[in-house]
N, C-alpha and C positions, 0 to 999 in steps of 0.2 A: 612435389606433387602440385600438379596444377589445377586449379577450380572452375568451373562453370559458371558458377551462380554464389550466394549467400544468401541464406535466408535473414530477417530481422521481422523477429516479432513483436513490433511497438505497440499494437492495440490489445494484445491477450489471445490473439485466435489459437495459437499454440499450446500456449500454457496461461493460464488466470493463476496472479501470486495471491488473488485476492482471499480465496477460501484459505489459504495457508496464515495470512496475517490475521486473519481475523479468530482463527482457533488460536496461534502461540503468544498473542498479548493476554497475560491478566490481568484483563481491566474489567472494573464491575459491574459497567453498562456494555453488553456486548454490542458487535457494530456487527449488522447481517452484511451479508455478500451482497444485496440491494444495493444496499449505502453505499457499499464502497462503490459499489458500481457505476452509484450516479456522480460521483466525484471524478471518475476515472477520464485520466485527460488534462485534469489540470494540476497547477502547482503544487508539489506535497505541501507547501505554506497552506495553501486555503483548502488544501483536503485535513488539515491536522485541524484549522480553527472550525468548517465547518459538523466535521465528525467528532471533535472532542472539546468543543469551546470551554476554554479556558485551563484546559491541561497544561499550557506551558506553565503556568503560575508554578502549576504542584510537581511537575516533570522537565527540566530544562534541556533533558538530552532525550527529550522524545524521538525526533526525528531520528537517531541514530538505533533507537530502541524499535523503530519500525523498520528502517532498514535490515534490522539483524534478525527481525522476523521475517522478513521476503526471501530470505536466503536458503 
């Protein structure tokens, strides 16, 4: 089969994972779909320290715990 085009949806206009991560973490401060929104674009490093400053302390495999949330 041969293709025309591909789509890639890097900005969200598609689909936003962001309401989906922010219902399947139980964390005790919820994070609105705002937040994430204002973070959206940069590094998950500085979206985990800004949105959850200091979680890594208590969670070391966060990042892998939000990745399993976007899915």
């Amino acid at each position: 089969m041969k293709y025309d085009a591909i789509i890639f949806d890097l900005d969200g206009t598609l689909w936003n994972a962001n309401e989906s991560c922010t219902e399947k973490l139980d964390y005790k401060d919820r994070i609105t779909t705002e937040e994430m929104n204002s973070v959206t674009g940069r590094p998950i490093d500085d979206c985990i320290d800004l949105l959850l400053p200091g979680i890594r302390n208590k969670y070391a495999d966060i990042k892998e715990l939000l990745t399993i949330a976007e899915k």
